[in-house]
N, C-alpha and C positions, 0 to 999 in steps of 0.2 A: 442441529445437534442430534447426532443418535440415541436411540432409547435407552444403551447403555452409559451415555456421557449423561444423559440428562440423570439417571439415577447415581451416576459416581458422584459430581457436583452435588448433588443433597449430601450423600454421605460425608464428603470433604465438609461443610458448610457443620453435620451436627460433631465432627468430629473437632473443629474449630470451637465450635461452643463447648464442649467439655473440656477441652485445653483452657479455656480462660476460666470455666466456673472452678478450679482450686480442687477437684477434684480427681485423684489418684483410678488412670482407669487402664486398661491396653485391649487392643484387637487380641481374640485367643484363635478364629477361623475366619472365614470368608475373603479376604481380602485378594486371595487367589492371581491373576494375573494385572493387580492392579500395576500401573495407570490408564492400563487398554482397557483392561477389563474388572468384573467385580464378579464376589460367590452370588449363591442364591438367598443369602442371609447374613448380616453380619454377626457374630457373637462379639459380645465385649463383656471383661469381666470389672468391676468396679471395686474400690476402697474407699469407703463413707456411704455417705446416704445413696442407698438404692433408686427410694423415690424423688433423691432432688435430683436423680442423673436422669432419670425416667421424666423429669417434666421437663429437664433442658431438650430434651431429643425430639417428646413432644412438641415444645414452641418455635423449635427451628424448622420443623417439617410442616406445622404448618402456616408460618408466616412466607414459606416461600410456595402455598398454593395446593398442599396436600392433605388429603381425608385420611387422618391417624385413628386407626382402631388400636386402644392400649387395651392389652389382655395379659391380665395378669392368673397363673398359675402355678400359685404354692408359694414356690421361693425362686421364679424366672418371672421375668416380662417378656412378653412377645408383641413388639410393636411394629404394625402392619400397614403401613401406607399405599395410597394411590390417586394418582393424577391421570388426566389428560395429557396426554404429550403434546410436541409442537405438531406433530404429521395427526393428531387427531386419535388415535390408538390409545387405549389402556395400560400405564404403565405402574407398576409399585414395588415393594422394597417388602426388607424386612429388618429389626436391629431386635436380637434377645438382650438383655442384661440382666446378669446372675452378679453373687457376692461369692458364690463356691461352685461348683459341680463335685456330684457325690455317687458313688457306688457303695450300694449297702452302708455302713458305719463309716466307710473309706472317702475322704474328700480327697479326690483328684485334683483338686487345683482350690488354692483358696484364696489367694493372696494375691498383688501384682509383683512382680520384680522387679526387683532395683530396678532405676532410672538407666542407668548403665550397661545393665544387660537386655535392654527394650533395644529395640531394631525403629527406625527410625524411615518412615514410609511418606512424603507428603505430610498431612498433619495426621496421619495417622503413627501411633505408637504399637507393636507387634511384640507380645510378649514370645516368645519360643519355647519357656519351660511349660506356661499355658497352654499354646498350640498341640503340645505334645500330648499334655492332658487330658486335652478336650479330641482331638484327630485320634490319636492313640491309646491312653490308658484305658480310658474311658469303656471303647469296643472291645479292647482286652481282655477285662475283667467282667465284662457283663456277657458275651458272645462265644470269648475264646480266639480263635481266629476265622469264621464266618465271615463277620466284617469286611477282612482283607481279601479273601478270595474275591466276595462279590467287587469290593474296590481296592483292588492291589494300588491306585495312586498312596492311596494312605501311609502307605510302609515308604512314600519317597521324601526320605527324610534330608533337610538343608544341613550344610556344616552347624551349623549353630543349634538345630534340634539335637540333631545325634550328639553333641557334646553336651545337651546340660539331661539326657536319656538315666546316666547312670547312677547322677546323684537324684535323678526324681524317680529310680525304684528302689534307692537304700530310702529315701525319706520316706515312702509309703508303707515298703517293708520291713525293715530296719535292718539290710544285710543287701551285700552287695549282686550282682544277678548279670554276669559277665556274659553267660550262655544268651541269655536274651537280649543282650546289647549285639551281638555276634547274628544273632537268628532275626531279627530285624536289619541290621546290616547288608546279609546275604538274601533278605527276603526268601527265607528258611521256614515255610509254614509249618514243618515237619518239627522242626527241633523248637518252634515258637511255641507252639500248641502242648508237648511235654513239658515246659518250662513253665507255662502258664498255670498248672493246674497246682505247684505246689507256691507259687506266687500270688496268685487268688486266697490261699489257705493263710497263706504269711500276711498280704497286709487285713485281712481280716480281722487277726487275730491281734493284732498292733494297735488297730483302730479302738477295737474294743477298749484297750487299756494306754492307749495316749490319752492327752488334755482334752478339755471339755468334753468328755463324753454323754454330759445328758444335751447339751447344743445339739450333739450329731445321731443321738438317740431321737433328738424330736426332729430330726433335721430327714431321716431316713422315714420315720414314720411319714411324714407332712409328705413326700414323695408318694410314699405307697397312697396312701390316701386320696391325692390326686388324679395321678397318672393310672394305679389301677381297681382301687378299693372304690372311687365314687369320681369317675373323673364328670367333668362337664363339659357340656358344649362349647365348640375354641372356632373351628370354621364354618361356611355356612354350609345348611342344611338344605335338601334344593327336594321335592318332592313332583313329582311327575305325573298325571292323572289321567292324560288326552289319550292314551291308547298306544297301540302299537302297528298303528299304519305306516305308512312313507313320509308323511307332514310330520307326524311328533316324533320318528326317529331321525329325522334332517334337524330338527329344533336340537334336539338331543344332542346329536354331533354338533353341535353349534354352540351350546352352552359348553360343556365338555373341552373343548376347542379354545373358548375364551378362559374359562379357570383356567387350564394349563397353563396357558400362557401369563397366568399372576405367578405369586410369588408361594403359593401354598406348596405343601408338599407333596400333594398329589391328587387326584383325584377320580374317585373309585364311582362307578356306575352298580348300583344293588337293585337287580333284580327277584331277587327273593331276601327280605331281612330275618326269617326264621330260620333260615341255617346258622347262621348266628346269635349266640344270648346279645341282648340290650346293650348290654356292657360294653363288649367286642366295639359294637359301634360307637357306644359315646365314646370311648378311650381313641376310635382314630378321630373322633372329629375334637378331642381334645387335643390330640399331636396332631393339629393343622392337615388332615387331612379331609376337603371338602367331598361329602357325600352326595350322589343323587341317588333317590330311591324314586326307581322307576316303573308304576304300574304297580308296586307294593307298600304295604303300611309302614310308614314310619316307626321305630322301635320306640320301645319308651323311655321316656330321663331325654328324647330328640325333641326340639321343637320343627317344625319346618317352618324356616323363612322366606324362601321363596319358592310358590307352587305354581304349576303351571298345568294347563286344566282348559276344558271346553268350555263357550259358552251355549247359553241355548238355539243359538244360530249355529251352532258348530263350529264358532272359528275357535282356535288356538290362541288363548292371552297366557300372560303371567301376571303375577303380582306379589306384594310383600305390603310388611306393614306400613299405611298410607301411599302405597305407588301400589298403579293399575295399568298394566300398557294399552288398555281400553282408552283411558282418558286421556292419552297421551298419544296424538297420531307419531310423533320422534322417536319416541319410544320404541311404539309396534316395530317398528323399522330398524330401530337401531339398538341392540341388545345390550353393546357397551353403554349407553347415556341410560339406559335402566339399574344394570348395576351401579354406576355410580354414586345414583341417587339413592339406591341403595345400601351402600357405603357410607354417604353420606346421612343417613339415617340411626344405622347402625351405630356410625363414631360419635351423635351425639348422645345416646342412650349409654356407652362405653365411656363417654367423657363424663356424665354426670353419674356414674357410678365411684369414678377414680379421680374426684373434682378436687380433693384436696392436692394429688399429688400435683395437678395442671398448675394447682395455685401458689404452687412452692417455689417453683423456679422462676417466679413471675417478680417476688421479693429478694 
């Protein structure tokens, strides 16, 4: 089985469990060229309990052999798995679950839709007014049209997104927005980007004075407050110390080489962290972005978890908390069965943070 099947099969397997837990949920992205293929993430948005959806997904993943890192961030879950595969390789996932997605006071999606207007995928459910939400609104209202130049896929929308387009920007707005049903159609950056700027103004001002507005009052705060007022540590933090010979920059491409190939969103090499305030950086290693700081200080609000550094023989180890690739001739040698252990560290210090929600879905 390919790295990609072995990952779809989990996904079918937790999307099976939330079918039968009684639980109102639907895919809003990732699902992409499923049954070939899968996104880099699944988004699913949820109605009811957040954390009992959050521990089904937990126990599916890992009764069938997978190191679950559940990381939670404000009002999202970002739950991060990885296994062994069959060929030996590193492979892992990823599933967010949210109750909304929000811009400023404006919730782009809150709800699921009807049973009847869900798309019907394997056992997966596909909301379309969601997807739109989440692909589209969302970059709209926050970017303008940036978004879409750097990925003009985004604007290629299914018959069934372009049709439920027009009443999810009277609901946002409260008036109808034909020119940008038309400039999204023709993939019209031109006349998308003028339309946006008095459609940003409108559902703004709607939000303000719709229903629950202290909900979405504290709902926009608890945002700011994470993601850029005080965000935290979300990926790992990798700190580099051995120099900058031929031996620590092959290590270098080697580690670098292995994150990519996970499930994070990216991963950036910092060789000076003082062009940057503090912040800059925890805010990407909160948006899943794994950092190596190499040759320079870690910034602070970072912890570094795994360093990699001389010894006084001058060879090249790494280590993290309780793993040493010292003690470990496998290890030395084998970069992947570090990280895992690693992993596997990490998910039980993340599991007994989030113990209650593990134990939810277990009843």
């Amino acid at each position: 089985m390919g790295l990609e099947f072995e990952k779809i099969a989990a996904l079918e397997d937790v999307a099976r469990e939330l079918n039968d837990s009684g639980l109102r949920w639907a895919v809003t992205n990732g699902l992409g060229g499923y049954p070939d293929s899968i996104g880099r993430d699944l988004d699913l948005i949820v109605e009811g309990s957040l954390d009992l959806a959050v521990g089904h997904v937990i126990k599916v993943l890992e009764s069938a052999g997978w190191v679950v890192l559940p990381n939670r961030q404000g009002w999202i879950w970002w739950i991060v798995a990885f296994r062994e595969s069959s060929d030996g390789s590193l492979i892992s996932l990823q599933v967010d679950l949210f109750k909304h997605l929000q811009w400023a006071f404006t919730w782009v999606v809150d709800k699921v839709s009807n049973k009847e207007d869900l798309i019907r995928r394997g056992p997966f459910y596909e909301d379309p007014a969601a997807a739109v939400g989440k692909r589209f609104m969302l970059h709209a209202l926050s970017t303008g049209v940036t978004k879409f130049r750097e990925k003009p896929t985004y604007l290629d929308f299914s018959e069934r997104e372009l049709a439920v387009l027009p009443s999810l920007l009277t609901r946002l707005s409260g008036r109808h927005w034909p020119e940008i049903v038309k400039a999204v159609s023709s993939k019209d950056l031109t006349l998308l980007k003028s339309e946006l700027v008095s459609f940003r103004r409108r559902c703004f001002l709607k939000a303000i004075w719709t229903k629950r507005p202290i909900a979405r009052l504290a709902s926009a705060f608890q945002k700011q407050w994470v993601v850029n007022l005080f965000p935290r540590q979300g990926a790992p933090v990798i700190e580099l110390t051995s120099g900058d010979d031929g031996e620590s920059r092959k290590l270098l491409e080697k580690i670098t080489e292995e994150f990519r190939k996970l499930v994070y969103q990216d991963v950036r090499v910092v060789e000076d962290s003082s062009q940057k305030k503090a912040r800059h950086w925890c805010r990407l290693s909160c948006l899943q972005v794994v950092l190596v700081f190499a040759n320079t200080p870690v910034p602070a609000g970072l912890k570094a978890e795994i360093t990699v550094a001389r010894d006084e023989d001058d060879q090249i180890y790494w280590k993290s908390q309780g793993l040493d690739s010292r003690s470990n001739l496998e290890s030395t040698k084998n970069l992947k069965v570090f990280l895992l252990n690693f992993f596997k560290k990490k998910s039980s210090i993340l599991k007994q943070r989030h113990s209650s929600v593990i134990r939810a879905a277990r009843y």
